[in-house]
C-alpha beads as a LAMMPS data file, in Angstrom:
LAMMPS data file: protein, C-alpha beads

233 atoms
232 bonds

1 atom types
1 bond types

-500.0 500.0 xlo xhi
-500.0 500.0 ylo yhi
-500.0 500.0 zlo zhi

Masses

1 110.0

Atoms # bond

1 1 1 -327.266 109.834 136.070
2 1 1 -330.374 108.641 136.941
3 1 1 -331.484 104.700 136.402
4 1 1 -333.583 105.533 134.049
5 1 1 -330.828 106.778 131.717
6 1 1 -328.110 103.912 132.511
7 1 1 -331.086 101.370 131.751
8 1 1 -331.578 103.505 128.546
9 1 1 -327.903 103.215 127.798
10 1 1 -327.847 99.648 128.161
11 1 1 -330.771 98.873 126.061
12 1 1 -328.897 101.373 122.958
13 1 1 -325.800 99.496 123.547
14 1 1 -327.148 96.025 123.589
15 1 1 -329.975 96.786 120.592
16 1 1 -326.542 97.780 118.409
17 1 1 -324.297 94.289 119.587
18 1 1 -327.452 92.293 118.759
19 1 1 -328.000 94.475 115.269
20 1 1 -324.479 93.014 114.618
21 1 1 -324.952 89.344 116.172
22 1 1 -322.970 85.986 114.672
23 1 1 -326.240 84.440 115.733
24 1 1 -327.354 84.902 111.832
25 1 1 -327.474 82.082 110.242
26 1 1 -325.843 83.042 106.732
27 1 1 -322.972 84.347 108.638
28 1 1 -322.667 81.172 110.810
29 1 1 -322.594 79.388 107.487
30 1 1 -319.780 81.760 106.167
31 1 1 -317.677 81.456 109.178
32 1 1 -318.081 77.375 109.310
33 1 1 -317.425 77.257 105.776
34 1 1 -314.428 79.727 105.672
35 1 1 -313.191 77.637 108.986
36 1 1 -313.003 74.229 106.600
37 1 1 -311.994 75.774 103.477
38 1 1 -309.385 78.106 103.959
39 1 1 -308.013 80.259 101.384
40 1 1 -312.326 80.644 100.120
41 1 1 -313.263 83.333 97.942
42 1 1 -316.322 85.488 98.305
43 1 1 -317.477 83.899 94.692
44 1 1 -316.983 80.656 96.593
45 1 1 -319.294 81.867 99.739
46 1 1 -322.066 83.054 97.860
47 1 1 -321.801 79.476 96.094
48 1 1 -322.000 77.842 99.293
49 1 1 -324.789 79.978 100.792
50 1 1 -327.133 80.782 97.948
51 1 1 -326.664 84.306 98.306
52 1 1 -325.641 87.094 96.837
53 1 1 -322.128 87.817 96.734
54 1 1 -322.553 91.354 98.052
55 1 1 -324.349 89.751 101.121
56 1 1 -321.140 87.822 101.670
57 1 1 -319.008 90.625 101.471
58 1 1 -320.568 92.291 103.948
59 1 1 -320.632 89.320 106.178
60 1 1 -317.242 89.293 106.003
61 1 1 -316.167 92.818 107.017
62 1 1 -318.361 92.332 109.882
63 1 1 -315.698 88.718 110.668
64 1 1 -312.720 90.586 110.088
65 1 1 -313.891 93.899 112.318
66 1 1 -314.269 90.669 114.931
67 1 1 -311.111 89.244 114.837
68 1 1 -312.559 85.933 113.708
69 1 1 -311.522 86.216 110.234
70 1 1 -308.346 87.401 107.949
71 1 1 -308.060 88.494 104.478
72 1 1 -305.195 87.082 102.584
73 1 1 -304.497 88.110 98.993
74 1 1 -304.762 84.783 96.927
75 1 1 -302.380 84.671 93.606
76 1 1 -304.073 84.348 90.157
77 1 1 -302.806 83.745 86.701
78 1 1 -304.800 85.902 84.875
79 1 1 -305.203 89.606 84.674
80 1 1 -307.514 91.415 86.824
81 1 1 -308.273 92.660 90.467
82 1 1 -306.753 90.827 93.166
83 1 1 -308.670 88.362 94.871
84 1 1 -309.171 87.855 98.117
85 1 1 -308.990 84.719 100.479
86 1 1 -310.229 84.171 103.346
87 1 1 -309.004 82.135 106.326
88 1 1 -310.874 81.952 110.307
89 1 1 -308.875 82.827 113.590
90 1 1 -310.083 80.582 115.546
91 1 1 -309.868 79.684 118.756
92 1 1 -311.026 76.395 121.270
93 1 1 -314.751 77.447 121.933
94 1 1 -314.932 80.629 119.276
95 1 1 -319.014 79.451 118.401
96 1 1 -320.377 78.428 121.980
97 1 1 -318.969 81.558 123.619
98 1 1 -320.844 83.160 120.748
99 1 1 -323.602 81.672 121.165
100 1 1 -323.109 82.221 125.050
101 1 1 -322.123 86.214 124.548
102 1 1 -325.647 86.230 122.389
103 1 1 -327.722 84.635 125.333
104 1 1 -326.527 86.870 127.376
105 1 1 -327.188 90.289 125.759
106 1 1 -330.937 89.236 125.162
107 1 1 -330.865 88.258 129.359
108 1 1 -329.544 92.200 129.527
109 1 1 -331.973 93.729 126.743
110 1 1 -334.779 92.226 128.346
111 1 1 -334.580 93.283 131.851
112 1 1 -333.484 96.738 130.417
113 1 1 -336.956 96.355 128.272
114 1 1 -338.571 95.756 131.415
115 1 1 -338.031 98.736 133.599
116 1 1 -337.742 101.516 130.585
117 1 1 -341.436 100.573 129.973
118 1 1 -343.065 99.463 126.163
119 1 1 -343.507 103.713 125.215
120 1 1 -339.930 104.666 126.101
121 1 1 -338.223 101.276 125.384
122 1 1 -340.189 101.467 121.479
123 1 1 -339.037 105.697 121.001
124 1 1 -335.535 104.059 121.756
125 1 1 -336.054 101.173 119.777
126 1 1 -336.316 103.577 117.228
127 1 1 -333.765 105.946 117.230
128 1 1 -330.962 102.952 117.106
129 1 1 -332.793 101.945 114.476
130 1 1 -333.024 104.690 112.540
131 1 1 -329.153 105.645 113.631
132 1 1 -327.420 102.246 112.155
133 1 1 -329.920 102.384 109.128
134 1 1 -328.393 105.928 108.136
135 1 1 -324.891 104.406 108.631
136 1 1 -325.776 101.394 106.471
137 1 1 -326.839 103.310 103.313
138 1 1 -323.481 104.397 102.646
139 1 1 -323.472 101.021 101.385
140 1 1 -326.146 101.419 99.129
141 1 1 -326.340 103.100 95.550
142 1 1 -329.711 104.558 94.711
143 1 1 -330.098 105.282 91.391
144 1 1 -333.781 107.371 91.326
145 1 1 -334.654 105.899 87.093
146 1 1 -334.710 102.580 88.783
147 1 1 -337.774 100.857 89.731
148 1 1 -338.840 101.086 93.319
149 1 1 -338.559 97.503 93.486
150 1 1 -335.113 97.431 92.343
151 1 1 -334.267 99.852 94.945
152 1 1 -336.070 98.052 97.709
153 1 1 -334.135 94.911 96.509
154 1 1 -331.020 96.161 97.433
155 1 1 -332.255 97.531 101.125
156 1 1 -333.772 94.051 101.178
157 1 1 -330.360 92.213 100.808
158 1 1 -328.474 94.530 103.209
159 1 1 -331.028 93.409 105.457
160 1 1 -330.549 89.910 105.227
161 1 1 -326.987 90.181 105.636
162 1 1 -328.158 91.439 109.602
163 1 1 -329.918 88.606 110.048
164 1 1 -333.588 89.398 108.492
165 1 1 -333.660 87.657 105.488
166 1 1 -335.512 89.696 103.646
167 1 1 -336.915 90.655 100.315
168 1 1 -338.592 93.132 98.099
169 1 1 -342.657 91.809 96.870
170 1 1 -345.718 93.281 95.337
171 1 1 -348.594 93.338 97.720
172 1 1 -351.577 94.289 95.832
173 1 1 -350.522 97.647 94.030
174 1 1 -347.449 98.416 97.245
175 1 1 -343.944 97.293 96.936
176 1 1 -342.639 96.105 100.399
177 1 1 -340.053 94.729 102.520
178 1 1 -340.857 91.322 103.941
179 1 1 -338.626 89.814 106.367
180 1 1 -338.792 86.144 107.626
181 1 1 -336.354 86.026 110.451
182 1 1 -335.572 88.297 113.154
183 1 1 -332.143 88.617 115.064
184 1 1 -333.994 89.392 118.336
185 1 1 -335.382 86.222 117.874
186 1 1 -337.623 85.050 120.892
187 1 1 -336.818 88.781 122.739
188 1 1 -339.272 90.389 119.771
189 1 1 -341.736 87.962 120.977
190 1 1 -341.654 88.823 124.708
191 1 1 -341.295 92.385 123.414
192 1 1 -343.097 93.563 120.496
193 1 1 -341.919 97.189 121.062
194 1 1 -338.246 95.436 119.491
195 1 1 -339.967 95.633 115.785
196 1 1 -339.098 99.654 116.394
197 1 1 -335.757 98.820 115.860
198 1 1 -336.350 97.186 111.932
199 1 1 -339.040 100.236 111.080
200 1 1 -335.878 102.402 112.042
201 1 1 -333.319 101.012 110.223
202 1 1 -335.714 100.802 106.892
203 1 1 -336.254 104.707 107.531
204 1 1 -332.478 105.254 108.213
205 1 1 -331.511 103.644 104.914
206 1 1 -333.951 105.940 102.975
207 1 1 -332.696 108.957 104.805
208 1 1 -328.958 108.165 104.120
209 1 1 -329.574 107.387 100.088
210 1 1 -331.615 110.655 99.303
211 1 1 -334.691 112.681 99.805
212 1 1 -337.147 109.602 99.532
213 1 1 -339.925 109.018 101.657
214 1 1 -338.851 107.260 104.414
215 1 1 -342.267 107.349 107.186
216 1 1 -342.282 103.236 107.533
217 1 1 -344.841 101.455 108.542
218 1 1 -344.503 97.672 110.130
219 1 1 -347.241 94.586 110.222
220 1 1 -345.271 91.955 112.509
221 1 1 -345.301 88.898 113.475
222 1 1 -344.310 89.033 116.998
223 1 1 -347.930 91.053 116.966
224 1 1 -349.617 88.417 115.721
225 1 1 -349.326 89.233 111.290
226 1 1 -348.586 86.563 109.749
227 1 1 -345.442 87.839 108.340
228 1 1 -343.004 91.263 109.044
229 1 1 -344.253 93.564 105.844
230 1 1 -342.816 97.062 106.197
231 1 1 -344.327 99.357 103.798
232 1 1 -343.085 103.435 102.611
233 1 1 -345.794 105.856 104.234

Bonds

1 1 1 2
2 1 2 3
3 1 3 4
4 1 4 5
5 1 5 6
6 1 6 7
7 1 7 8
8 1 8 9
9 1 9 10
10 1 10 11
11 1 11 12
12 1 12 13
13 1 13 14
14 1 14 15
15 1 15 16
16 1 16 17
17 1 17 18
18 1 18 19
19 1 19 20
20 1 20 21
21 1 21 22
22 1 22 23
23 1 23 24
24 1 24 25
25 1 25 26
26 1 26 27
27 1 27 28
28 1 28 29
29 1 29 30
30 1 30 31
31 1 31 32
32 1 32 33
33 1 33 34
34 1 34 35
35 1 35 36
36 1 36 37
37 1 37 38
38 1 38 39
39 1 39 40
40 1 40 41
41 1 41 42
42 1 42 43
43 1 43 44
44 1 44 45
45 1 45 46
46 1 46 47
47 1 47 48
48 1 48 49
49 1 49 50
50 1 50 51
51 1 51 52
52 1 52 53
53 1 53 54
54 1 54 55
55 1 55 56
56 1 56 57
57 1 57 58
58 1 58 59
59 1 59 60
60 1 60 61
61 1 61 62
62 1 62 63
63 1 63 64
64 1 64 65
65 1 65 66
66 1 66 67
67 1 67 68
68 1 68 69
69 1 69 70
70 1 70 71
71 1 71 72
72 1 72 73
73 1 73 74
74 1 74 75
75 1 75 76
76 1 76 77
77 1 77 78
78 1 78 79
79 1 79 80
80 1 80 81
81 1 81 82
82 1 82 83
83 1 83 84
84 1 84 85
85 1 85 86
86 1 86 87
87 1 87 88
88 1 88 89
89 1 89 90
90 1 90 91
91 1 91 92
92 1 92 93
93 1 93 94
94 1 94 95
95 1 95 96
96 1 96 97
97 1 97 98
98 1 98 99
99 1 99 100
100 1 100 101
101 1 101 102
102 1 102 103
103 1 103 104
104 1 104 105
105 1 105 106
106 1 106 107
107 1 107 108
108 1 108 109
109 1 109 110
110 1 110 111
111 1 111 112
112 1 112 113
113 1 113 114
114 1 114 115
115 1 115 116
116 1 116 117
117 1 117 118
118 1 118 119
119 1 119 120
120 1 120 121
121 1 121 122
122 1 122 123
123 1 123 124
124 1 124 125
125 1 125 126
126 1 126 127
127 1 127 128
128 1 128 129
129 1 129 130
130 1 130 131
131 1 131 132
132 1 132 133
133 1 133 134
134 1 134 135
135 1 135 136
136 1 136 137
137 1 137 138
138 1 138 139
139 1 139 140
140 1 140 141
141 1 141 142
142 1 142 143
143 1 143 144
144 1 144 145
145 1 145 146
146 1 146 147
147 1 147 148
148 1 148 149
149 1 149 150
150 1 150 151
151 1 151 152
152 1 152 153
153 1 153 154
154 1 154 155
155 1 155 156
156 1 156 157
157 1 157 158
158 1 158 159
159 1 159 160
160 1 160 161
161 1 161 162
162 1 162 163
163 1 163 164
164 1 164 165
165 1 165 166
166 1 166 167
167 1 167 168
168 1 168 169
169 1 169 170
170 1 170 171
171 1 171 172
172 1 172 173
173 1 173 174
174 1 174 175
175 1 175 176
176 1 176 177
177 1 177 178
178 1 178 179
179 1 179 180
180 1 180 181
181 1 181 182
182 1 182 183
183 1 183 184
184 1 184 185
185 1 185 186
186 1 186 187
187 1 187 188
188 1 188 189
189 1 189 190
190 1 190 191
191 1 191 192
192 1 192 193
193 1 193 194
194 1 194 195
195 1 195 196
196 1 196 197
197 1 197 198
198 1 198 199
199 1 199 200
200 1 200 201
201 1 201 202
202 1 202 203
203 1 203 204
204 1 204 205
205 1 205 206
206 1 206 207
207 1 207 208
208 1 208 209
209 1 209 210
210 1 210 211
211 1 211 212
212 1 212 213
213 1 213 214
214 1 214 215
215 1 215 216
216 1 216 217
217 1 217 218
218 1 218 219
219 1 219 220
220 1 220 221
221 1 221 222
222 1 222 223
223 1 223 224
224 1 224 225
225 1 225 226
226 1 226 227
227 1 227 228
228 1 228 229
229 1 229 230
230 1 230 231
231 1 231 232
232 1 232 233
């Protein structure tokens, strides 16, 4: 295997940790809450975090995949579909070696950036992107009478729950996607080729729902827009 390929390989595999970082701040914010409160609902998270409650949800699959979180069953009175609880596993030091283990994979995606070169390091960039969007739709439901914006609502919110906060706008007579954060955080900056990785995983999502349009297009910030609009081609 050539260097090349092993620094492609690192690049994928780092690109997908970072896509699922803790360093996003509503999911910081559900872990420290769920770490004081034990026994907190996802109603009670979405509360807390002035989200929606699906956004919570899916930040807390992503804890319990991690081992940080558990899932307990909490007992109700009243008729209806058991609630859920939720309770951290944590450990001396669980947030700074987070924080740590995040410093660290943007030390490894960067020098990886730097010897795959901007046009090979962007067609990868991509892929992954386009890759993990396909896998996220099966979250979605597209329902084709709704409005476009509706639609691009709900890609919006699965997007903030990786760490874009994002939503769904008119611009002029478009819909688009405007995010406000980025998980790759200063890393985009250094390396605008990264914003291949959010064009992806708009495309993916449109792929995996249906046979929509899903050629994306991507003003950033990190080269020089004054916001991250990605619009349908």
């Amino acid at each position: 295997m050539s260097q090349t390929d092993l620094d492609a390989g690192l690049f994928d595999a780092t690109v997908s940790s970072l896509t699922h970082s803790f360093g996003d701040r509503t999911r910081r914010a559900v872990y420290l809450f769920v770490r004081e409160n034990p026994g907190a609902t996802a109603s009670a998270l979405a509360e807390h975090c002035g989200v929606h409650p699906n956004v919570v949800r899916h930040h807390l699959e992503r804890l319990v995949e991690g081992g940080y979180v558990v899932a307990e069953p909490v007992h109700r009175s009243t008729v209806g579909r058991p609630a859920k609880g939720y309770r951290a596993l944590e450990t001396a030091g669980t947030m700074e070696a987070l924080v740590r283990r995040d410093a660290l994979l943007v030390a490894l995606l960067e020098r990886a950036l730097g010897r795959l070169g901007p046009d090979l390091a962007e067609a990868i960039a991509h892929e992954v992107g386009v890759e993990y969007g396909r896998g996220l739709s099966g979250e979605l439901t597209w329902d084709t009478t709704r409005p476009i914006k509706a639609a691009l609502a709900s890609i919006a919110g699965l997007l903030s729950a990786h760490g874009y906060a994002a939503r769904a706008e008119h611009d002029g007579d478009e819909i688009v996607v405007v995010a406000e954060t980025c998980p790759f955080g200063v890393a985009a900056q250094n390396h605008p080729m990264l914003c291949a990785v959010d064009r992806g995983l708009l495309a993916g999502m449109l792929e995996g729902v249906g046979p929509h349009r899903s050629a994306v297009t991507l003003t950033s910030r990190a080269e020089g827009a004054d916001a991250c609009r990605h619009r349908l081609g």
